[in-house]
PyMOL Python script that loads the backbone (N, CA, C, O; Angstrom):
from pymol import cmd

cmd.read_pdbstr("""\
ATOM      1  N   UNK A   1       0.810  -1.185   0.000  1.00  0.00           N
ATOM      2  CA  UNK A   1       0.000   0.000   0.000  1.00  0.00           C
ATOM      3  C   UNK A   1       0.864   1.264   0.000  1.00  0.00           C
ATOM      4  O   UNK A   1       0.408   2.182  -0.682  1.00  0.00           O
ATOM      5  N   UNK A   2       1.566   1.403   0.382  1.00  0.00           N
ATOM      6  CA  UNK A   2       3.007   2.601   0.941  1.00  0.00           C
ATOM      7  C   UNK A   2       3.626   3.029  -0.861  1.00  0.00           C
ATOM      8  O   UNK A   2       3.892   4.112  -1.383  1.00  0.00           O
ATOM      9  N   UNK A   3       3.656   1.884  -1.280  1.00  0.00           N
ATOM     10  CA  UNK A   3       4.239   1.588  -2.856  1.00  0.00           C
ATOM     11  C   UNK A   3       3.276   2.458  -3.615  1.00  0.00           C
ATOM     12  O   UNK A   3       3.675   3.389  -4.315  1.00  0.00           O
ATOM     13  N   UNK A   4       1.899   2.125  -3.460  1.00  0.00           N
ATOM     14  CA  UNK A   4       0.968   3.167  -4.199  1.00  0.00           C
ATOM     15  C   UNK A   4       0.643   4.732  -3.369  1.00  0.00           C
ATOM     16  O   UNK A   4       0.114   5.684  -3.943  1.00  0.00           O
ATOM     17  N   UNK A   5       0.816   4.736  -2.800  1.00  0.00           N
ATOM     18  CA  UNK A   5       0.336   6.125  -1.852  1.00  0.00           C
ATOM     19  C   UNK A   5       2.247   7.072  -2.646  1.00  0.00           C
ATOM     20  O   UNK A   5       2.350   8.243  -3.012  1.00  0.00           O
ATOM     21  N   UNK A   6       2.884   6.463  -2.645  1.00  0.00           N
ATOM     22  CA  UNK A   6       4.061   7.095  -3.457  1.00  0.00           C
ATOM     23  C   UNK A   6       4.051   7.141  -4.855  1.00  0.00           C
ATOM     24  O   UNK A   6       4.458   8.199  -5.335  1.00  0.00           O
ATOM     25  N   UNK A   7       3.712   6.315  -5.592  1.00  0.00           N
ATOM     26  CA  UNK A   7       3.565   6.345  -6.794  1.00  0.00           C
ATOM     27  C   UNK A   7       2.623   7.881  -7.134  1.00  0.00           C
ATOM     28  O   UNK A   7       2.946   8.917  -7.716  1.00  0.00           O
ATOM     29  N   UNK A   8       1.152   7.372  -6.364  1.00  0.00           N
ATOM     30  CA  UNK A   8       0.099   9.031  -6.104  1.00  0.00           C
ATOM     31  C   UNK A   8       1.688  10.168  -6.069  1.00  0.00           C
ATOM     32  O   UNK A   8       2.336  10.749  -6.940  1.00  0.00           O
ATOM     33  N   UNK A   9       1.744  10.097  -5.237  1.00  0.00           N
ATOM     34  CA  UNK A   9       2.129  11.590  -4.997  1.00  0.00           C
ATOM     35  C   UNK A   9       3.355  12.079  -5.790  1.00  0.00           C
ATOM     36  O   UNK A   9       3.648  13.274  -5.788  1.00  0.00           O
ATOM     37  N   UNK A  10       4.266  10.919  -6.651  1.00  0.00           N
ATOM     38  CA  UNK A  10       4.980  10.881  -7.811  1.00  0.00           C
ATOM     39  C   UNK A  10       4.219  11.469  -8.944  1.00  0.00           C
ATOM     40  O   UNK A  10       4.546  12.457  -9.601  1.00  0.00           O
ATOM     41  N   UNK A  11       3.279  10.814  -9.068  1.00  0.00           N
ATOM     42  CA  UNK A  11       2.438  11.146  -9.908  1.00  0.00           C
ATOM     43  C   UNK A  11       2.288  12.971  -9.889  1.00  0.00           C
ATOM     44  O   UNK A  11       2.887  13.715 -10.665  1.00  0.00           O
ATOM     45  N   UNK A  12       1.492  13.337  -8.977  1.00  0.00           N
ATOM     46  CA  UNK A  12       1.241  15.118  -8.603  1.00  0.00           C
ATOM     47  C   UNK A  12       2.606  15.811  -8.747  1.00  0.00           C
ATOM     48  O   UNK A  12       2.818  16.915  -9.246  1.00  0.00           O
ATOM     49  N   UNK A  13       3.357  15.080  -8.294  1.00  0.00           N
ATOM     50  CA  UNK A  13       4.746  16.055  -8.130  1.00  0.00           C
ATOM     51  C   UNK A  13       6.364  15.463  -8.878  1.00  0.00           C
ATOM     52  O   UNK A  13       7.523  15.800  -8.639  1.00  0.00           O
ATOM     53  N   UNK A  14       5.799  14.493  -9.813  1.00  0.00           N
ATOM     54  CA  UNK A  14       7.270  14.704 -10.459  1.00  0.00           C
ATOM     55  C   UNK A  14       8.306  14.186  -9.517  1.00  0.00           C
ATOM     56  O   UNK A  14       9.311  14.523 -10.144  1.00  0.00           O
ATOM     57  N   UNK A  15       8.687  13.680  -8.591  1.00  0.00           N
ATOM     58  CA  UNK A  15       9.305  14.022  -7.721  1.00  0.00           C
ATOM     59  C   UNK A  15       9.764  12.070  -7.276  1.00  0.00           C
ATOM     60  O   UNK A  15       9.032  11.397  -6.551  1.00  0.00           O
ATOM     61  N   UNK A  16      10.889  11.599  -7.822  1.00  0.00           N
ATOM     62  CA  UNK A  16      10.464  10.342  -7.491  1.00  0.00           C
ATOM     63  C   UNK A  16      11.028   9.864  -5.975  1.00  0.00           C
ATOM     64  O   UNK A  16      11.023   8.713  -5.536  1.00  0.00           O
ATOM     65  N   UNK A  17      11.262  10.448  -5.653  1.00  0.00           N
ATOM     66  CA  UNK A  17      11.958  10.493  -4.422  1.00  0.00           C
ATOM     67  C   UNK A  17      10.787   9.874  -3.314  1.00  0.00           C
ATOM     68  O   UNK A  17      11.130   9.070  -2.448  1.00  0.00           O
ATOM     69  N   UNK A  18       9.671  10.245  -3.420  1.00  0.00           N
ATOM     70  CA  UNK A  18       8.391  10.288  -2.471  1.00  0.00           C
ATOM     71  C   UNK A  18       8.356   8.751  -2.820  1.00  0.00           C
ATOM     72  O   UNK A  18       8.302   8.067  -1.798  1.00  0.00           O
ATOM     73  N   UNK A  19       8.378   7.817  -4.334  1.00  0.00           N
ATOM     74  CA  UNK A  19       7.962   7.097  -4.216  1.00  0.00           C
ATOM     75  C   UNK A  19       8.857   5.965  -2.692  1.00  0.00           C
ATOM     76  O   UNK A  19       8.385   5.158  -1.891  1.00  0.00           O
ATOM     77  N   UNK A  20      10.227   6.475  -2.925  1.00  0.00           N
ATOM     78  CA  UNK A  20      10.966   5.502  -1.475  1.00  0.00           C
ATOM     79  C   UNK A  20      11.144   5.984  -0.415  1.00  0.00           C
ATOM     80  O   UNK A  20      11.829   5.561   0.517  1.00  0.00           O
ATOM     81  N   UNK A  21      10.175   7.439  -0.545  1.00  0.00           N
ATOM     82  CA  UNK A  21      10.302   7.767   1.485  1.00  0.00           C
ATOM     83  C   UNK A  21       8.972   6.645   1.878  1.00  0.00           C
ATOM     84  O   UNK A  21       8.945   5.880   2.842  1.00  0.00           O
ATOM     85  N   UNK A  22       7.827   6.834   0.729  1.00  0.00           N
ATOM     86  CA  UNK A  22       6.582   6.117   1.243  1.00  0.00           C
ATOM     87  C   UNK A  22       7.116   4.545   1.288  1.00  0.00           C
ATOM     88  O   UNK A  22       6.638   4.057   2.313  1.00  0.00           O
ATOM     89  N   UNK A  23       7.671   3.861   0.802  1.00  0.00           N
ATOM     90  CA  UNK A  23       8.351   2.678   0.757  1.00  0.00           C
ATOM     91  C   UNK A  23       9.043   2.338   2.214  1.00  0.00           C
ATOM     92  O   UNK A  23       8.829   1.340   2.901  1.00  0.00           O
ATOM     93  N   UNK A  24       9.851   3.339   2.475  1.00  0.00           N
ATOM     94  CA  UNK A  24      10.546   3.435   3.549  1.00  0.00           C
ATOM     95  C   UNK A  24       9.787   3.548   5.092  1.00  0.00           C
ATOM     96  O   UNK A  24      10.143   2.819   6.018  1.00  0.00           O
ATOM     97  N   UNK A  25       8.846   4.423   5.212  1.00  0.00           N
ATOM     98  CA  UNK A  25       7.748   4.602   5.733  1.00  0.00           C
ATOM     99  C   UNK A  25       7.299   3.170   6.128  1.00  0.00           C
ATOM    100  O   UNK A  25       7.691   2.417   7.020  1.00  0.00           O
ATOM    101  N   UNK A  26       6.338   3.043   5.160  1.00  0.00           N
ATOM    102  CA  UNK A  26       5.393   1.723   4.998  1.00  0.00           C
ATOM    103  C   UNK A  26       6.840   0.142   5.859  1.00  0.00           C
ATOM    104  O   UNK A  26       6.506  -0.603   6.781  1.00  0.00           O
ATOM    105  N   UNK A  27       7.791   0.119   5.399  1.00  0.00           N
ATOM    106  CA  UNK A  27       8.626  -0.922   6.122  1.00  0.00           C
ATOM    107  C   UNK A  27       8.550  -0.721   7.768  1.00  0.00           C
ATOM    108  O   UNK A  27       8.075  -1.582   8.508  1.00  0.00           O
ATOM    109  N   UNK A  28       8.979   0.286   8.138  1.00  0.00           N
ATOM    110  CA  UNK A  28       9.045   0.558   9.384  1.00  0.00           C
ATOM    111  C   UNK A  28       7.422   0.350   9.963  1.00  0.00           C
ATOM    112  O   UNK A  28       7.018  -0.501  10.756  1.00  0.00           O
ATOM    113  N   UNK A  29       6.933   1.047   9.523  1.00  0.00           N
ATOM    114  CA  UNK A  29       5.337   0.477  10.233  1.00  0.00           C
ATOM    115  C   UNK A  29       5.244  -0.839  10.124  1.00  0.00           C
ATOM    116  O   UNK A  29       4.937  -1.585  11.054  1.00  0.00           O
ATOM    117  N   UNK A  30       5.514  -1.201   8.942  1.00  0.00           N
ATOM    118  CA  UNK A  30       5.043  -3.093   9.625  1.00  0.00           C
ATOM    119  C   UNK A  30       6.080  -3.493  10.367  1.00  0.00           C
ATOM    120  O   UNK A  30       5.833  -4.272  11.288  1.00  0.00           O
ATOM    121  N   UNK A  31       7.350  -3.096  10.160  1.00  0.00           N
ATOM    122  CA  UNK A  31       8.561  -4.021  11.295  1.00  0.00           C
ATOM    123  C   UNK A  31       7.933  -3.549  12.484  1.00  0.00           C
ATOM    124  O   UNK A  31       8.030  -4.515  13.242  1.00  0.00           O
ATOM    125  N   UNK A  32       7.290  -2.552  13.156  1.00  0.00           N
ATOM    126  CA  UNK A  32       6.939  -2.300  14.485  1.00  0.00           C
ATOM    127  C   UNK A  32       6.019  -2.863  14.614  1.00  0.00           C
ATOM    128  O   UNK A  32       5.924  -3.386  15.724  1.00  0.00           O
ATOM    129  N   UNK A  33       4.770  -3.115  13.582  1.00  0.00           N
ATOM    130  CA  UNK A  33       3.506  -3.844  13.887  1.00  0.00           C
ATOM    131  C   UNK A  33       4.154  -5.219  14.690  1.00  0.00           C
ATOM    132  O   UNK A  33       4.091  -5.723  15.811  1.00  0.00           O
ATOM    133  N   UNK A  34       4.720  -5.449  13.571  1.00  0.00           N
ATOM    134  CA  UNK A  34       5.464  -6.977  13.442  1.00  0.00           C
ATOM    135  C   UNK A  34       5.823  -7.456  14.927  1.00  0.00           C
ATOM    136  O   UNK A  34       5.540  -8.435  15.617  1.00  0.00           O
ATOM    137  N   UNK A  35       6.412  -6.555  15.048  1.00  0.00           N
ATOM    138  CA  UNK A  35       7.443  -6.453  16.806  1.00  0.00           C
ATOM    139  C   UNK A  35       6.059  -6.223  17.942  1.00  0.00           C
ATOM    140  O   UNK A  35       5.891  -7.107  18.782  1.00  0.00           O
ATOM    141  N   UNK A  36       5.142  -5.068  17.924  1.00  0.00           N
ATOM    142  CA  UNK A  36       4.017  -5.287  18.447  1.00  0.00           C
ATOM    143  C   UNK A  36       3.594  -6.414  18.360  1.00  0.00           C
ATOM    144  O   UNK A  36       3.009  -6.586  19.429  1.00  0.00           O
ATOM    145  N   UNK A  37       3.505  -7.332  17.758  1.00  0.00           N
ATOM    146  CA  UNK A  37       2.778  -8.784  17.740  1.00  0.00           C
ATOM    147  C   UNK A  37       2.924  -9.585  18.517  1.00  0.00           C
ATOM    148  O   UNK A  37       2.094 -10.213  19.175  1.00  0.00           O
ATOM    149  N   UNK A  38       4.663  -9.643  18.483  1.00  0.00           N
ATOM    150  CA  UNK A  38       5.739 -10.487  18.921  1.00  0.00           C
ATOM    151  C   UNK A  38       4.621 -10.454  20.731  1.00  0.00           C
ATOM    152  O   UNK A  38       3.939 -11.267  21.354  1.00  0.00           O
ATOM    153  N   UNK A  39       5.007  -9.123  20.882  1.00  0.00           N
ATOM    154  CA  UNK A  39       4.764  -8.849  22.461  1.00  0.00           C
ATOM    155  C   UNK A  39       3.651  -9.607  23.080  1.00  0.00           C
ATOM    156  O   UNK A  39       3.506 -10.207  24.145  1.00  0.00           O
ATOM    157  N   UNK A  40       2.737  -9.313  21.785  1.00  0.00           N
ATOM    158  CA  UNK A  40       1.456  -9.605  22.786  1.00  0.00           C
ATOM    159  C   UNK A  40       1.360 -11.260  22.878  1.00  0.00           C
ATOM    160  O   UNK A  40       0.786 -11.913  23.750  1.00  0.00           O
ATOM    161  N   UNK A  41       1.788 -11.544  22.201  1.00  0.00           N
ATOM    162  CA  UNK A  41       1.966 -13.335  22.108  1.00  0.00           C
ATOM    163  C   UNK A  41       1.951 -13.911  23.556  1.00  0.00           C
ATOM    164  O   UNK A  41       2.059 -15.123  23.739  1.00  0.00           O
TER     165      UNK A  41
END
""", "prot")
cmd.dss("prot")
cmd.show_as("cartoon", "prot")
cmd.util.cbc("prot")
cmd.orient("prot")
């Protein structure tokens, strides 16, 4: 999802850079989900 929400805003702005902050973004939220999980186990 992170992959398309960057592509969007590539899209508006030319700018491809957004597409691997949102990439970058989107990893870290699931490695913490991920790690949240772990916990509650």
């Amino acid at each position: 999802m992170s992959t398309a929400i960057g592509a969007t805003i590539f899209a508006l702005t030319n700018d491809p850079v957004w597409i691997g902050v949102c990439v970058a973004l989107g990893a870290a939220i699931g490695s913490a989900r991920a790690d949240s999980n772990k916990e509650k186990s």
